[in-house]
VOPAGU-2260 file (C-alpha; in pm, 1 decimal, decimal comma):
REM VOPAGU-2260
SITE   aa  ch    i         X         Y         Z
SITE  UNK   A    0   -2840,9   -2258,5    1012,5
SITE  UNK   A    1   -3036,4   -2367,7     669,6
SITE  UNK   A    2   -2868,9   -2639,4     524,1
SITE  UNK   A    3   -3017,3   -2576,1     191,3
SITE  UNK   A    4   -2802,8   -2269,3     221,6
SITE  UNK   A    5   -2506,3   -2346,8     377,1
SITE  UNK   A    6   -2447,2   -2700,9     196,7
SITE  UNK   A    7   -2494,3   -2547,1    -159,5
SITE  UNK   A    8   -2282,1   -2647,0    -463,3
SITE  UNK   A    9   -2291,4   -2324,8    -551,0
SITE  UNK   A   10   -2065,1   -2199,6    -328,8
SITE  UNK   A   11   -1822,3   -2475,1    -404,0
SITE  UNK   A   12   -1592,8   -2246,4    -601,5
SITE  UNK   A   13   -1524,1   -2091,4    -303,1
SITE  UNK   A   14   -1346,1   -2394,9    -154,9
SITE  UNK   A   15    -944,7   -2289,0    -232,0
SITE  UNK   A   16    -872,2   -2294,5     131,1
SITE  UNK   A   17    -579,5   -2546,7     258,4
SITE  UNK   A   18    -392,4   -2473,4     589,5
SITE  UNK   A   19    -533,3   -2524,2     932,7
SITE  UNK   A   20    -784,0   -2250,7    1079,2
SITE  UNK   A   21    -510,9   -2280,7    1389,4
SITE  UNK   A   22    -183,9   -2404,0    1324,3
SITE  UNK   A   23    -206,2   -2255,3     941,5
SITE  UNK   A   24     -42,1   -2552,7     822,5
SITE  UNK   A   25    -169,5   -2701,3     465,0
SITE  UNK   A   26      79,2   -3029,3     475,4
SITE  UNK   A   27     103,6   -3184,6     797,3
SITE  UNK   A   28    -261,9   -3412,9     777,9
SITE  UNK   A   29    -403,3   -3699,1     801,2
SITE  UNK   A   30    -711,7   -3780,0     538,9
SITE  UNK   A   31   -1042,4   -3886,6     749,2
SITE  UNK   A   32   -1297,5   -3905,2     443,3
SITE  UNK   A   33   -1348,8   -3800,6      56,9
SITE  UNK   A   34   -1639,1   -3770,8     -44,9
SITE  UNK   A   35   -1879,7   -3556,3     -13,6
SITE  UNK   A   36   -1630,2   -3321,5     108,8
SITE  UNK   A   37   -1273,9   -3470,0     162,9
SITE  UNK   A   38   -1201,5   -3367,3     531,3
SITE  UNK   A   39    -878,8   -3444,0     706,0
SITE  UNK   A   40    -741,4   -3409,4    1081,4
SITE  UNK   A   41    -418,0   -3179,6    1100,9
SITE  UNK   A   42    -148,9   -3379,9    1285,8
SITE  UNK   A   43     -40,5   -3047,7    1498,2
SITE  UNK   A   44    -375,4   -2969,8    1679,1
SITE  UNK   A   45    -596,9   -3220,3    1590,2
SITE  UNK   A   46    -866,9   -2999,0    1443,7
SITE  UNK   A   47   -1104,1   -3161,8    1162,2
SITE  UNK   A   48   -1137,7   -2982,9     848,5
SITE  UNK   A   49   -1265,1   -2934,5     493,9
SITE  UNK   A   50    -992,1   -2955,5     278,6
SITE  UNK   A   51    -979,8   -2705,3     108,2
SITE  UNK   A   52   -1223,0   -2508,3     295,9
SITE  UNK   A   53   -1394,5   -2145,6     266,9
SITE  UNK   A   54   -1255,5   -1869,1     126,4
SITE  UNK   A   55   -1326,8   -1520,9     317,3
SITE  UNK   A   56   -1497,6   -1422,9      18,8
SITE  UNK   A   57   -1711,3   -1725,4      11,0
SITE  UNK   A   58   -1830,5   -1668,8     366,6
SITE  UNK   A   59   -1946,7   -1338,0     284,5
SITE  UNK   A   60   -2149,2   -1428,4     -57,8
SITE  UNK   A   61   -2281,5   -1711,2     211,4
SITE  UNK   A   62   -2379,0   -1468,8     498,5
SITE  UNK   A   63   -2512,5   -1263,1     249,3
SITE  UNK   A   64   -2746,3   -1562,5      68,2
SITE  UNK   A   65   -2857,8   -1632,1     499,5
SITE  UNK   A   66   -2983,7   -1321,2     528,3
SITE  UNK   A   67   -3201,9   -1349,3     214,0
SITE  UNK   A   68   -3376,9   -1635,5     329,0
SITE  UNK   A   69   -3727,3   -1587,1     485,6
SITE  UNK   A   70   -3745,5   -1750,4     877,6
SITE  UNK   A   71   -4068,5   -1879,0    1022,9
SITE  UNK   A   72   -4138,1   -1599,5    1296,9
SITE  UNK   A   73   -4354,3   -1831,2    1509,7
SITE  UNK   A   74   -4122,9   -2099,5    1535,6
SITE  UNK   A   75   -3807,7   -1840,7    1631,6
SITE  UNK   A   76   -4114,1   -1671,9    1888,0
SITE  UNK   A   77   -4169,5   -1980,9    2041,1
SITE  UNK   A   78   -3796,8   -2014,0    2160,3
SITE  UNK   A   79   -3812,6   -1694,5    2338,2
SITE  UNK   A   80   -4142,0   -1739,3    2480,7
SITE  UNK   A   81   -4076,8   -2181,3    2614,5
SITE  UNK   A   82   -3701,1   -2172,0    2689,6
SITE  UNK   A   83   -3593,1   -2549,6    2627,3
SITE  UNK   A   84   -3507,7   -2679,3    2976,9
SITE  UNK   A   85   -3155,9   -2757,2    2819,8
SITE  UNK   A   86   -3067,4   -2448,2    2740,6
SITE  UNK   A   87   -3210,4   -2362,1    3105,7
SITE  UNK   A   88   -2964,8   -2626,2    3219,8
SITE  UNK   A   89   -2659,3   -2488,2    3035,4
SITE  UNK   A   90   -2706,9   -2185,6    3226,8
SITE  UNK   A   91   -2736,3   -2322,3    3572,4
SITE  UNK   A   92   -2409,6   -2528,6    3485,3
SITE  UNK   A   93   -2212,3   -2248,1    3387,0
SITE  UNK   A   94   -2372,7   -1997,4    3675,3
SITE  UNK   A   95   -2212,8   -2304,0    3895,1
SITE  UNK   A   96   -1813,3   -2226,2    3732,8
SITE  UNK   A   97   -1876,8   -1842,3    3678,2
SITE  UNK   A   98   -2091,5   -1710,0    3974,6
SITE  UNK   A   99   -1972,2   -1372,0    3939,7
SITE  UNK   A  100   -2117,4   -1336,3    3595,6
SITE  UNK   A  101   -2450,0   -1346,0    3718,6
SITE  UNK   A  102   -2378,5   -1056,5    3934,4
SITE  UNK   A  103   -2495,6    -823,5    3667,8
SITE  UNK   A  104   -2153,5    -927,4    3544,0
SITE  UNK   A  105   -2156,5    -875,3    3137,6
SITE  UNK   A  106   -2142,8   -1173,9    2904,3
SITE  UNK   A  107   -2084,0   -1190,7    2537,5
SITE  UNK   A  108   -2288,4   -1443,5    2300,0
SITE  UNK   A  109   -2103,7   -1511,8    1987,8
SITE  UNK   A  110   -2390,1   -1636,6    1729,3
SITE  UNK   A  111   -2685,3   -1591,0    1944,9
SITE  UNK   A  112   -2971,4   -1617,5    1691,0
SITE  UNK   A  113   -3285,4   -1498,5    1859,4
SITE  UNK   A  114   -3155,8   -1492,2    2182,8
SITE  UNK   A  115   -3280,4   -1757,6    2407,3
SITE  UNK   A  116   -3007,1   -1806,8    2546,3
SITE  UNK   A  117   -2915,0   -1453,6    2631,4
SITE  UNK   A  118   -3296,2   -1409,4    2778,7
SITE  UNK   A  119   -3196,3   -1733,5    3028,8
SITE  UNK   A  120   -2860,0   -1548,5    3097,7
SITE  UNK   A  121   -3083,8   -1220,3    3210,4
SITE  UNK   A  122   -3340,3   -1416,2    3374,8
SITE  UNK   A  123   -3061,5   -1584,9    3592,4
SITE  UNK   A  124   -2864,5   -1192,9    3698,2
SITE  UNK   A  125   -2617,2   -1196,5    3406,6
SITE  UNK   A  126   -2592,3    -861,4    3182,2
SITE  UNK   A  127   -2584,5   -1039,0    2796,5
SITE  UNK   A  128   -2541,6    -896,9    2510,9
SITE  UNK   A  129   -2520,6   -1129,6    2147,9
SITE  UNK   A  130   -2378,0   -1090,0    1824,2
SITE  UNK   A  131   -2561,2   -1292,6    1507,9
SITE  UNK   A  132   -2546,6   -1234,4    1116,4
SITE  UNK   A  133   -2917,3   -1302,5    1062,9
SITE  UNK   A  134   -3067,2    -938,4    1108,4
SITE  UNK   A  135   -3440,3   -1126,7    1149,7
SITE  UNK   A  136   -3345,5   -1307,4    1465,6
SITE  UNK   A  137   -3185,1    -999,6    1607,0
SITE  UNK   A  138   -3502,7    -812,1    1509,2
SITE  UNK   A  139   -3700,8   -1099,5    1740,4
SITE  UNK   A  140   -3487,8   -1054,8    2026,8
SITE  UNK   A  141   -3492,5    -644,7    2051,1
SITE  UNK   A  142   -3863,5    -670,2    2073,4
SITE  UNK   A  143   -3804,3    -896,7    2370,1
SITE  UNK   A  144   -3574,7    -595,1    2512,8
SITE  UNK   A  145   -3206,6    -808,4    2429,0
SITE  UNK   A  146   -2895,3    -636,9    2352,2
SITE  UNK   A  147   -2820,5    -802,9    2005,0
SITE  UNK   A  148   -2669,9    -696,0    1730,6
SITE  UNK   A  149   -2625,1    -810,1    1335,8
SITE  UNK   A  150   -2232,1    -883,9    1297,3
SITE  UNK   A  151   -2031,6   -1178,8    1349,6
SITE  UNK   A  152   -1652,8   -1274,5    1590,2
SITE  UNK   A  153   -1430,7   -1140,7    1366,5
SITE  UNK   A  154   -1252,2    -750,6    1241,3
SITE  UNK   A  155   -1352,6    -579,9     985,9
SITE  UNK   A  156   -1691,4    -502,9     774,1
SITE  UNK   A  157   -1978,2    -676,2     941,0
SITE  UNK   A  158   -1769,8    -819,9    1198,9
SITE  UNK   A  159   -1807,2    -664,1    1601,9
SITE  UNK   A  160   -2021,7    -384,2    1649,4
SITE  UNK   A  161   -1769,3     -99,7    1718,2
SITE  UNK   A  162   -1966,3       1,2    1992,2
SITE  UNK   A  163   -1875,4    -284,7    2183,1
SITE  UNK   A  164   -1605,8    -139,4    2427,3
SITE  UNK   A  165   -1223,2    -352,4    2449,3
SITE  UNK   A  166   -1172,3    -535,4    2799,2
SITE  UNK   A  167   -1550,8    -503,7    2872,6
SITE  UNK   A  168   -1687,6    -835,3    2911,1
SITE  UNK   A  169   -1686,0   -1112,4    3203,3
SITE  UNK   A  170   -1796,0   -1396,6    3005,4
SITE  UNK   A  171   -1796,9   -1506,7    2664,9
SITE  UNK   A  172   -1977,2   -1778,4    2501,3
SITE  UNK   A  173   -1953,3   -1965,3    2162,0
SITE  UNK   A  174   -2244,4   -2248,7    2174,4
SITE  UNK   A  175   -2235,5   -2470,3    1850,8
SITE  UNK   A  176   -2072,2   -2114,5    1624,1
SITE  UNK   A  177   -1685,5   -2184,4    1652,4
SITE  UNK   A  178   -1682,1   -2414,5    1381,7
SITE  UNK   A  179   -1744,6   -2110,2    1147,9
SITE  UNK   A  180   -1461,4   -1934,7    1297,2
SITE  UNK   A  181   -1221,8   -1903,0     990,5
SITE  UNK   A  182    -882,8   -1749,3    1164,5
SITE  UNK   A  183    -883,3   -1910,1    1518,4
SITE  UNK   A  184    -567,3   -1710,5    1616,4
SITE  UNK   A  185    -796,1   -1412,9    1509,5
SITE  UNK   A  186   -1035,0   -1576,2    1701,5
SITE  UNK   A  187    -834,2   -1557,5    2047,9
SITE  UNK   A  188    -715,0   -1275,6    1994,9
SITE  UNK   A  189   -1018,1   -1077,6    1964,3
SITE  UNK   A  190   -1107,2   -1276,1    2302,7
SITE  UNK   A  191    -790,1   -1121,3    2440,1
SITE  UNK   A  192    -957,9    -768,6    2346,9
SITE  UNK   A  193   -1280,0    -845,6    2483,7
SITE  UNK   A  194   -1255,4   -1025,9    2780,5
SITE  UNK   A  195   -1154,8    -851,2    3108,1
SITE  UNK   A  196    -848,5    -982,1    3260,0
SITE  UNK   A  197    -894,0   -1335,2    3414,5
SITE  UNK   A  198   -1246,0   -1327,6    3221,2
SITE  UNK   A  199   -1424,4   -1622,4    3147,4
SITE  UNK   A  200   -1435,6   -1832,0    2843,2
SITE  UNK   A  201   -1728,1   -2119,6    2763,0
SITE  UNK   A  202   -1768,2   -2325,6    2482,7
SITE  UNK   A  203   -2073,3   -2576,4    2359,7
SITE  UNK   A  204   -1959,6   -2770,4    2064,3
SITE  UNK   A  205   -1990,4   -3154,2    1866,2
SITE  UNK   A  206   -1686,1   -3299,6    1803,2
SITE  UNK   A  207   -1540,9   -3509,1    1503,6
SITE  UNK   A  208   -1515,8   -3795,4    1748,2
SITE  UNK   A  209   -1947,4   -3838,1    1783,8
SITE  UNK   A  210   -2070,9   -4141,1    1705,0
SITE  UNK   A  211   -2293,2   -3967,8    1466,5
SITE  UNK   A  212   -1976,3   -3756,8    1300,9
SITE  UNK   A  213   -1758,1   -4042,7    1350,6
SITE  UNK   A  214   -1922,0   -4334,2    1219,5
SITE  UNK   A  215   -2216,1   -4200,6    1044,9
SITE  UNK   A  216   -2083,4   -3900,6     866,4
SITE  UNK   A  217   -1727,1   -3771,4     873,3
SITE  UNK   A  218   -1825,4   -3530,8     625,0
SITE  UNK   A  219   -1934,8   -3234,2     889,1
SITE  UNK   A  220   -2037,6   -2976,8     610,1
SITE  UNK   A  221   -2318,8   -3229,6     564,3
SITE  UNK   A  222   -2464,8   -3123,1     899,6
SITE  UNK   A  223   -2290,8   -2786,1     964,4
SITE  UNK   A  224   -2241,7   -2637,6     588,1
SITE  UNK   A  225   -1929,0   -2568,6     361,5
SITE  UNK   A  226   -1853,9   -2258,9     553,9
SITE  UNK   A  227   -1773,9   -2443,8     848,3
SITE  UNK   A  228   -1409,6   -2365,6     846,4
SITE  UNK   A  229   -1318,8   -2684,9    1148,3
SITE  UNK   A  230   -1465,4   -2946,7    1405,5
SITE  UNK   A  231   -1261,0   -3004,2    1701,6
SITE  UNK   A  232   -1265,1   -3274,6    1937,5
SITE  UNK   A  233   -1221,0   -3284,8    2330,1
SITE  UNK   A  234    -854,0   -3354,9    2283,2
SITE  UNK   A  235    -765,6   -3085,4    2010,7
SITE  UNK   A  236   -1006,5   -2805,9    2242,6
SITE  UNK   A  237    -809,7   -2906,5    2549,0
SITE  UNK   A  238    -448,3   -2858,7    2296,7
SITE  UNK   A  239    -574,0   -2515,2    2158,9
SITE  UNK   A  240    -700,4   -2375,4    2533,1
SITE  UNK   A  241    -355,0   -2431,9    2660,2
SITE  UNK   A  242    -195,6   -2309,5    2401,0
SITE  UNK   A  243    -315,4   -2013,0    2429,8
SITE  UNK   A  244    -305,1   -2004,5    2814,8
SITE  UNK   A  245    -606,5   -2020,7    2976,1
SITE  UNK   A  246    -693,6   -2210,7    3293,3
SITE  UNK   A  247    -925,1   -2473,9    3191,2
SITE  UNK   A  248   -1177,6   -2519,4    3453,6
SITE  UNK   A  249   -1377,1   -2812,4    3335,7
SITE  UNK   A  250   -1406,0   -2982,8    3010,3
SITE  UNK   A  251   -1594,0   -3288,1    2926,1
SITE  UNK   A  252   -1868,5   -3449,5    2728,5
SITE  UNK   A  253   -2223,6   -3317,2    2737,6
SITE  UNK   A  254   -2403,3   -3465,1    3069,9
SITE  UNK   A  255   -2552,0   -3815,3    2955,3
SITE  UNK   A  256   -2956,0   -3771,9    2857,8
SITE  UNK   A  257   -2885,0   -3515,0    2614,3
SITE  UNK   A  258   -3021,7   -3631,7    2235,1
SITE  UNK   A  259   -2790,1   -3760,6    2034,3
SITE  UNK   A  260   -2775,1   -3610,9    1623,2
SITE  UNK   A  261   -2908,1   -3877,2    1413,0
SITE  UNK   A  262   -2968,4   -3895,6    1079,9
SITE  UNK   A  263   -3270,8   -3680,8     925,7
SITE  UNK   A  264   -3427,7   -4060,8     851,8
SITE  UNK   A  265   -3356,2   -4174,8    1176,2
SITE  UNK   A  266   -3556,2   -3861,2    1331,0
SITE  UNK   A  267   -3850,2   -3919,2    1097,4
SITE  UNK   A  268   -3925,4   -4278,1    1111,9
SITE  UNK   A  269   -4060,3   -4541,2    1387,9
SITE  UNK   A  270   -3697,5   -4605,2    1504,7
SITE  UNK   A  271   -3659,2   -4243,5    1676,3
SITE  UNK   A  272   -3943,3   -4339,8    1876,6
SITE  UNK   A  273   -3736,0   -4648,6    2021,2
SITE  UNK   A  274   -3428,5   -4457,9    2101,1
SITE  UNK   A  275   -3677,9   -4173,7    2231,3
SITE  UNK   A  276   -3691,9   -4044,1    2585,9
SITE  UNK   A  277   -3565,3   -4316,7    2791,5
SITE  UNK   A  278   -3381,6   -4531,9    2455,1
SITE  UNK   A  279   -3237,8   -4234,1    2395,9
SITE  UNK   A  280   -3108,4   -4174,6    2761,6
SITE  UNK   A  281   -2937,4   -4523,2    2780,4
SITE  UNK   A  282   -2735,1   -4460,9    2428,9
SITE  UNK   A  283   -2639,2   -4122,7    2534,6
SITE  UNK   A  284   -2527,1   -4271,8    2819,3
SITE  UNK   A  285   -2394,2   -4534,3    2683,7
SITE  UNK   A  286   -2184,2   -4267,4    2456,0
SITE  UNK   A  287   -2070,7   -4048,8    2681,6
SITE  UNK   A  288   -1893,6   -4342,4    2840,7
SITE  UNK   A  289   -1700,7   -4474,7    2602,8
SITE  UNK   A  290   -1608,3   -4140,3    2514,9
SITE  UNK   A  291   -1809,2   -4091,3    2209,5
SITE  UNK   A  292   -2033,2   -3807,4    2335,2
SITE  UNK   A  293   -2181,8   -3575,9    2096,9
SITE  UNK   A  294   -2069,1   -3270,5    2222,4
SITE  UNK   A  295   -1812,1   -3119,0    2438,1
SITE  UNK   A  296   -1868,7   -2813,7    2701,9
SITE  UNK   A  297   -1549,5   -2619,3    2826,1
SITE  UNK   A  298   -1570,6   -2379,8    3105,0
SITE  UNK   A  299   -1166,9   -2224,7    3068,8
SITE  UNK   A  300   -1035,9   -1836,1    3260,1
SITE  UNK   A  301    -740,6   -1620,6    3091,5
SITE  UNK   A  302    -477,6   -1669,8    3330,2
């Protein structure tokens, strides 16, 4: 997502937001930062957020500015045409949890931009099909024969694609999009429509508890944008999954060699060279050992 979109001041009087996205609690918290964005930690679940955050309204105006913007078509091509060997690796990971999914088994991709992902899913026997608000990236994956559609995970105008059928999907996947989930009790229970009993449920997300987000900049809308509603971390995800009963299968930090989010100066000076390649394999390793990884992947069933 743009951040000169989706960390605009214009959108700011859209902030009236105060309870949790889960627990819908606006008192019980803890205050983690103030400035840009005061963002505090709700002592129930342990979910990060904006406080106050988004407004549905504000979302909408926001979706609606996204869609505005132009997107460089070559660069969005390119993904579709050299898959990056992570997201390659994603795949084979969760094809090792879910095998049954890529037995023409049908997956759901909640914020699937161009599709890249998706096209891996096919590649590998899987039967995807991805929902995304940006109606240029969906356009990029038709041509590439995807099922994608323009909507987003929740009810209502411009949410699911009514065509998508209740109880008809083996797998769904939210990779870096359930931060802008606004309702997560809406949340699971649309999974509880769309999944097929015992389905599958996967989840690639950074937590509050990076090094990056922890030490470098608490303030996630910085990174993510105002209309990111939460950030979790690996304790809070494990809290919320039970909660709401599923079997978690696995759930940990991402495997060590994966780049770390630095700072945009960081990325564009002489330094990023140093923790390049192999720097940047022994501080991602380094991270995910003291339990400081930048993201978290959870591979969870409805029991």
């Amino acid at each position: 997502m743009v951040k000169e979109v989706f960390w605009d001041h214009n959108f700011q009087e859209y902030m009236t937001v105060k309870d949790c996205p889960y627990c819908q609690d606006s008192a019980n918290y803890t205050e983690i930062a103030k400035k840009p964005q005061v963002v505090v930690k709700c002592n129930t679940c342990g979910l990060y957020r904006l406080y106050p955050r988004m407004n549905h309204e504000g979302q909408i105006a926001m979706f609606k500015r996204y869609n505005e913007e132009k997107i460089d078509i070559a660069k969005w091509k390119n993904k579709l045409v050299n898959i990056d060997r992570h997201t390659l690796r994603e795949v084979e990971k969760i094809k090792q949890i879910f095998p049954q999914v890529f037995q023409n088994g049908r997956v759901l991709d909640v914020g699937c931009a161009e599709g890249a992902f998706d096209l891996a899913l096919k590649r590998a026997g899987a039967n995807p099909t991805g929902i995304e608000p940006k109606g240029d990236l969906v356009e990029l994956g038709k041509e590439e024969g995807l099922d994608l559609h323009v909507g987003r995970f929740e009810l209502g105008a411009g949410g699911i694609p009514s065509d998508l059928e209740n109880h008809s999907f083996d797998l769904i996947c939210f990779r870096g999009t359930l931060y802008y989930m606004p309702n997560l009790h809406q949340t699971f229970d649309l999974l509880n429509t769309y999944l097929k009993p015992g389905g599958g449920l996967y989840i690639n997300i950074s937590v509050a508890t990076s090094i990056y987000f922890f030490f470098i900049s608490k303030d996630f809308s910085q990174r993510l944008g105002l209309n990111a509603a939460s950030m979790p971390t690996k304790k809070s995800l494990e809290y919320i999954l039970n909660r709401e009963g599923y079997k978690i299968h696995k759930i940990s930090y991402y495997w060590p060699g994966y780049a770390l989010n630095v700072p945009k100066w960081v990325s564009k000076s002489f330094l990023h060279r140093i923790i390049g390649m192999g720097g940047r394999f022994g501080l991602s390793l380094f991270a995910y050992f003291i339990r400081r990884g930048d993201r978290v992947v959870a591979y969870a069933s409805k029991k």
